[in-house]
N, C-alpha and C positions, 0 to 999 in steps of 0.2 A: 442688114439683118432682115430676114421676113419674118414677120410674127403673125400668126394664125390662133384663130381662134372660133373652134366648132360647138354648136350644139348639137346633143345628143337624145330625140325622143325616145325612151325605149321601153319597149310592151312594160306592162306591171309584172308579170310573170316571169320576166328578164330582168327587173330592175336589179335585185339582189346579185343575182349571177354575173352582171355588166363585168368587173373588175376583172371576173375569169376568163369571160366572153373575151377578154382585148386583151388578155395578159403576154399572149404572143407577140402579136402584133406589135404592141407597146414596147416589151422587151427591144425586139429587134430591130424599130425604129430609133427608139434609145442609143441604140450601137451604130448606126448610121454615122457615115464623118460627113459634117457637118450637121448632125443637129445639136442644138444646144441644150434643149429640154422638150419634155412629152412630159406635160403633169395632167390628170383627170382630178375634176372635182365633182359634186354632186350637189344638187340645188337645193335649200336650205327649206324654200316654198314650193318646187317641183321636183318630190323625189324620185320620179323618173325621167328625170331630167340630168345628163352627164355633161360637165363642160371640159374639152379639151382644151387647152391654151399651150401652143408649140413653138419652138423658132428653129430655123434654120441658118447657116450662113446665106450670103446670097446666093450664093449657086445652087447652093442644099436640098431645094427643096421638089426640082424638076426631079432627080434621082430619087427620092423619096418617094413621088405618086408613080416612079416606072417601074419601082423595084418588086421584086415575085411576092415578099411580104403586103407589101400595099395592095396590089392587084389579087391574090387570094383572100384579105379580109375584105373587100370589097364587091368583091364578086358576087352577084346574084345566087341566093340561094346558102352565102354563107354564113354560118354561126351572129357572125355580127351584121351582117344584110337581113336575117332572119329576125330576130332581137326588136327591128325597127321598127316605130310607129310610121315614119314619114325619112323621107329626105331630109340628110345633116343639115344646116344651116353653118355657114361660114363669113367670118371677117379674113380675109388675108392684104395685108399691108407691106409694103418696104418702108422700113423706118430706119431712124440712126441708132447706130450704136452697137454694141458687142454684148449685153446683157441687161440684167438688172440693174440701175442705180438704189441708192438709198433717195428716199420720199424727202422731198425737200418741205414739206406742211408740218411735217410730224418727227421729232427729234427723239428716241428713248435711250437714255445712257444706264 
């Protein structure tokens, strides 16, 4: 599985709006075969600050950066290239596994 995971700086004027700004994108990545999940979160101490955390199967994720959704939100000039303070910052890994496990530190029944 590849697991990805972006940071997002984005103007204060945009912050609000982000959700809507990527709701397509999000959407239709979502639908992708082989992705596993697209969640966005928001930073607790930087509220302009969105983190994406994704996984793909292992092949997943080359068709994901070539497909016509990826390359128009990323496109110069668009809605979500507009939005940005700076350049995403990215982790992307191949790690084991097919998903989520349960936390082995932390038990709740």
């Amino acid at each position: 599985m590849i697991l990805i995971v972006v940071k997002f700086e984005v103007k204060p004027e945009f912050a609000e709006q982000w959700p809507d700004i990527t709701r397509d994108f999000t959407e239709a990545t979502r639908a992708e075969p082989g992705n596993k999940w697209f969640d966005w979160s928001r930073s607790l101490e930087r509220p302009n600050e969105y983190v994406l955390v994704e996984a793909f199967d292992d092949d997943g994720a080359e068709p994901h950066v070539k497909s016509a959704h990826f390359q128009t939100a990323t496109a110069p000039g668009s809605p979500m290239h507009q939005a940005l303070v700076s350049t995403p910052k990215i982790i992307s890994r191949q790690v084991d596994g097919e998903g989520w496990d349960e936390m082995g530190e932390m038990k709740v029944s």
